[in-house]
Every structure is written in structure tokens, then in C-alpha cells.
N, C-alpha and C positions, 0 to 999 in steps of 0.2 A: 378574864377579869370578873370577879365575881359580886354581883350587885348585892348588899344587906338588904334585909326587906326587917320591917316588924311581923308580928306575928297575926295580924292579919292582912299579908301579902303586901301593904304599900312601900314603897321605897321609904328606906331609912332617913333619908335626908329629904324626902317631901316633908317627912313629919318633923324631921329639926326645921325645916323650914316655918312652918305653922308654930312650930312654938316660939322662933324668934318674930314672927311677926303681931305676937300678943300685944308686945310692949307696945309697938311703935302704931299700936290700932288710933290711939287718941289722939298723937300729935296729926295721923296724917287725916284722921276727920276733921279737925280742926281746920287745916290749911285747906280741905277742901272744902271746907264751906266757907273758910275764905275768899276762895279763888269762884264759886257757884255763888253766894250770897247776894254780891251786888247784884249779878245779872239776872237773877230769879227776881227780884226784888225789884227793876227796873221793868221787865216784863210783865210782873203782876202787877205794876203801878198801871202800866199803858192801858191792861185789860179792864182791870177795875177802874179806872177812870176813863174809859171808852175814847181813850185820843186816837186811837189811830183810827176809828172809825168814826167818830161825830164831831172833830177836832176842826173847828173853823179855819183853821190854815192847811186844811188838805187836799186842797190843789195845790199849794206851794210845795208843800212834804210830797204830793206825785212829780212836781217840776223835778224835784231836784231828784228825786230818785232813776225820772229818766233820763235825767243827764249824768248820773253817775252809770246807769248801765251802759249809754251811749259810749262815754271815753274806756270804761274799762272793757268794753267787747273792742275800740280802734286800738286801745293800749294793748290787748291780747295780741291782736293782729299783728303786732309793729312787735311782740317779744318773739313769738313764732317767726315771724318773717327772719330777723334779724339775729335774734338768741338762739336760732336751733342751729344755722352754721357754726357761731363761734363758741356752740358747744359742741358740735363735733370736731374743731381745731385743740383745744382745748383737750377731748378727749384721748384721739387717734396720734398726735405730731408731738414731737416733740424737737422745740427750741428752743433758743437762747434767749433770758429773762422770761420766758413760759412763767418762772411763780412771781413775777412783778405783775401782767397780766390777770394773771389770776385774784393776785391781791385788787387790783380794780377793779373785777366784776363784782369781787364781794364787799368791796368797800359802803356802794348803799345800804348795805344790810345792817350795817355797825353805825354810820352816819345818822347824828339826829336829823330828823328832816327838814327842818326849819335850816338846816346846815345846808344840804343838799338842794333845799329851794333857792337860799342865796347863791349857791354856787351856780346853778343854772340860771339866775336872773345875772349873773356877771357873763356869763358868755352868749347869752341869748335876750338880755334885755335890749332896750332901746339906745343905752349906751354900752351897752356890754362889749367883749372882742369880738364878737358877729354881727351885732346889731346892728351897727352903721353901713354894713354891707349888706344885710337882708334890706335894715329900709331903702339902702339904693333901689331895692329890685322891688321894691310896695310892696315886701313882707313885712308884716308885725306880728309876732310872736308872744311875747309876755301878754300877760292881762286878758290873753282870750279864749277857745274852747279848746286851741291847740296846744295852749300852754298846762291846761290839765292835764291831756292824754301824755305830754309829754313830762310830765313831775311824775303823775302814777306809772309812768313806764319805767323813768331812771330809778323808783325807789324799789318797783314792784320785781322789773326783772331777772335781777338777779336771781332769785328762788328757784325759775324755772331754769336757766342755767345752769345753776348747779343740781336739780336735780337730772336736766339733762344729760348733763357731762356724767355725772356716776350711770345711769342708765346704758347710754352707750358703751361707756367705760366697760359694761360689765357684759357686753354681748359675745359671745360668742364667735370668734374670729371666724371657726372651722363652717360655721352655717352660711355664713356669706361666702366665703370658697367655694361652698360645694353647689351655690344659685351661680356664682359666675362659668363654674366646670358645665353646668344647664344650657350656657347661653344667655343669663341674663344680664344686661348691661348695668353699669355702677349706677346708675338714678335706679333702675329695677330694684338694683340690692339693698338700695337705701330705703327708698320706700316700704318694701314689700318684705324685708328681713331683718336689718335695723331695726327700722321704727316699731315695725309692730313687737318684734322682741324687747323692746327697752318702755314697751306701750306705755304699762302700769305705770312705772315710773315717770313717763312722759305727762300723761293725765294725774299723776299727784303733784308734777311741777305747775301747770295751768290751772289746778283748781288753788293751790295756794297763792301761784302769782294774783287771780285773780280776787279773790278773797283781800289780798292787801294792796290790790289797786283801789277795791271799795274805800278801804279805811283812812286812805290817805289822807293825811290833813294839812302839816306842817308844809311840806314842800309845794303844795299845791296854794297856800294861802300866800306866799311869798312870794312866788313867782309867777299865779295865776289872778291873787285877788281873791273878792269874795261879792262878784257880781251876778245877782238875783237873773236866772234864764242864760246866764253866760259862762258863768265858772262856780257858782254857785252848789256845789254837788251834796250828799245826805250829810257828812262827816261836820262841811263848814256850815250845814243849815242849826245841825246839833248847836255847833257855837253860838252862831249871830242869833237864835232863839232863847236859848239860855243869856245872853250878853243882854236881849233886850226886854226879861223879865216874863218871856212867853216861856213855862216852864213845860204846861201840854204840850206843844208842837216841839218842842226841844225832846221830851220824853218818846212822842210817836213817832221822829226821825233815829230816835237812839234805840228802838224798840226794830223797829224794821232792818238795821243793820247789823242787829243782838240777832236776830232771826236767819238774816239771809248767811252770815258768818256759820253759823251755828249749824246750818243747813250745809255749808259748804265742808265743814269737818266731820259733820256725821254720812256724806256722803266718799267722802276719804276712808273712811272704814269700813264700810259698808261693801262697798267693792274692792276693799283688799285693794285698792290703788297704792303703788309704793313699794309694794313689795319687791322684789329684787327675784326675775328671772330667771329661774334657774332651769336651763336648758339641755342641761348635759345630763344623758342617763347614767344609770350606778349601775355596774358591772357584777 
């Protein structure tokens, strides 16, 4: 197959490529400063108005900040624990309604969360169809620090599920074979050939899960509340600050999680997390 070049060697269609992207230079500056506008503009407020550093409610803004890394490092815990099995069910078996399944793992992701918070205050509040049976046992759930971790988990989850399930999805059958022909036993192979092959991908599902357990809002106000030291986390401080005409402390809550977000994507890039495995040499 013979490749066109121009005449000074680049590929013929790199340069049709440049030339159709003349047109489309203004609309996509535009939607990018869009989509960059507010949050530069939010950041430069913080800075120039020194709220996140001389902002009299900043021991409040650090309360809530270390309660939202509190539940989103026990909400990690509880997706890995829980989410890496029944992403390799998901990935490896296959059964009967497997895509109704699947439709529910991904259901949070599409769910407004205010939707998702109600739904878990019906089966987990004080009257809910758990309820009456946890308080038998002097569990209370709703309204406390266990009802955040567990709204940022149901909404955050999923992500890393499904980036789990493609990661594994995509390993290589014949390398695990050839560690069990070794001798190593199936937890060996999982650990030590699995996981580390599906790594990347593993570590771009956890830095997103957790990225959107920070951001939680809706599901967490509904079925956690929005109590100052108890459920109170940076997202719902943004609100109740803004609600009650503190618009510095609303801004150095909205600035710190403009940051730590922003930090969490530029660190997705940065190590090529995500990327897809590719373990099979070329012949």
C-alpha cells in the first residue's frame, strides 16, 4: 500500500487533516473557554480575594475537608473490597441476565443523585425496608458519617467497575496459564498477573471513583443530611455557605475542590493511567 506524501515528505492526509481543522479552530476555542471560564474565574476569585487563606471560616472549610477525605478514602475501601470481585464476575463468566446485571452496576452513573439518595433513604432509612431491622439491632444508618460513605460509594462505584471489568477483560488469558504451568496458585495469579496487567487501568478506575466520591452532593444531602462535623462534607459546605450569604467560604470550599479534581485528572495523564495493556508481542 503506498502512502501519498506532499512534497515535503508529510503524509498527504496529516495535511488534509490541518486544513479541515482551520474552520472548526473558533467554534472549539470558544466551547473551550466555555467549559475553562468559570473554573479559572472561580480560582482567580479565591486567590485575589485570599479566602482560602484568611477566610474566617477556615477551620470550618478544613472540618469539612477532612471529612470528605475520611469517607472518600472508607468509600475506596468498600469499592475495592467489594467492586474488584464483581468485576471480575462480570468480566471472566458468563450468565444468564449477565446484561440486566450490568445494567445495575451502571445504573448510578446515569441516576440523578438526589434520585439515588432517595432510593437509599427508602431502603436504609429509619423507615425504610431495612430500617426497622437494623434499628432492632441499634443500627442507625441515615443521617450519619456512615450514611456519606455509603451515598459516595453507590454513586461513585460504579466507574471503577467498569473500568475494572474492561481492564481485566482485556488481559491476556495465555499469561496467567503459563504462572499456573509455574506453580502459582489462582490468588498468586490474580494478584501477581491480573492485577498488575489490568494495573493502569485499575488505578484510572480509583482515581476517578474517587474524584466523584469528593464531588458528591445530591445523594449525600438526602439521605446523609447536612450536619456541621457529621455529614457535613466540602460539596454540601459549598451549598449551606452560599445558602447563607457567606459567599468567601462558599468560594474557598468551591476552590479547594476545583483544585483537588483538577489534580486528580491531571494526574490521569500524566502517568498514562488508562491506557489499555497491551501484552502480546508482534511477530
Amino acid at each position: 500500500m503506498i502512502e501519498a506524501r506532499a512534497a515535503n515528505g508529510a503524509p498527504a492526509a496529516g495535511r488534509r487533516g490541518s486544513r479541515v481543522g482551520g474552520p472548526l479552530l473558533v467554534p472549539a476555542a470558544l466551547f473551550a473557554a466555555f467549559l475553562g471560564l468559570p473554573v479559572l474565574t472561580l480560582i482567580g476569585r479565591a486567590i485575589a480575594s485570599g479566602a482560602i487563606v484568611a477566610n474566617g471560616e477556615a477551620s470550618a472549610v478544613l472540618g469539612a475537608l477532612g471529612l470528605s477525605l475520611l469517607t472518600t478514602a472508607l468509600s475506596l475501601v468498600l469499592t475495592v473490597g467489594l467492586g474488584l470481585p464483581l468485576a471480575v464476575v462480570l468480566a471472566r463468566r458468563a450468565f444468564r441476565g449477565k446484561w440486566l446485571l450490568e445494567a445495575f452496576v451502571d445504573l448510578p452513573i446515569v441516576l440523578p443523585p438526589a434520585v439515588a439518595g432517595l432510593a437509599l433513604l427508602l431502603v436504609l432509612g429509619r423507615r425504610g425496608l431495612l430500617g426497622g431491622v437494623l434499628q432492632s439491632t441499634g443500627i442507625d444508618i441515615a443521617f450519619t458519617t456512615i450514611a456519606v460513605v455509603i451515598a459516595q460509594t453507590f454513586v461513585s462505584a460504579p466507574f471503577f467497575v467498569r473500568a475494572a471489568r474492561a481492564g481485566i477483560a482485556g488481559v491476556d488469558r495465555e499469561m496467567e496459564d503459563a504462572a499456573r504451568v509455574d506453580g502459582a496458585s489462582e490468588l498468586r495469579v490474580f494478584w501477581s498477573v491480573t492485577v498488575q496487567l489490568a494495573g493502569p487501568t485499575l488505578a484510572a478506575g480509583l482515581v476517578m471513583t474517587w474524584a466523584r466520591a469528593l464531588g458528591e452532593f445530591g445523594a449525600t444531602i438526602m439521605f446523609a443530611g447536612n450536619v456541621v462535623g457529621r455529614t457535613q462534607t466540602l460539596p454540601l459546605m459549598v451549598y449551606s455557605e452560599f445558602e447563607g450569604g457567606d459567599l468567601d467560604s462558599s468560594i474557598a470550599a468551591a476552590a479547594i475542590l476545583v483544585v483537588a479534581a483538577l489534580g486528580v485528572l491531571l494526574a490521569v495523564r500524566f502517568f498514562h493511567w488508562g491506557r489499555v495493556l497491551d501484552v502480546r508481542s508482534v511477530g
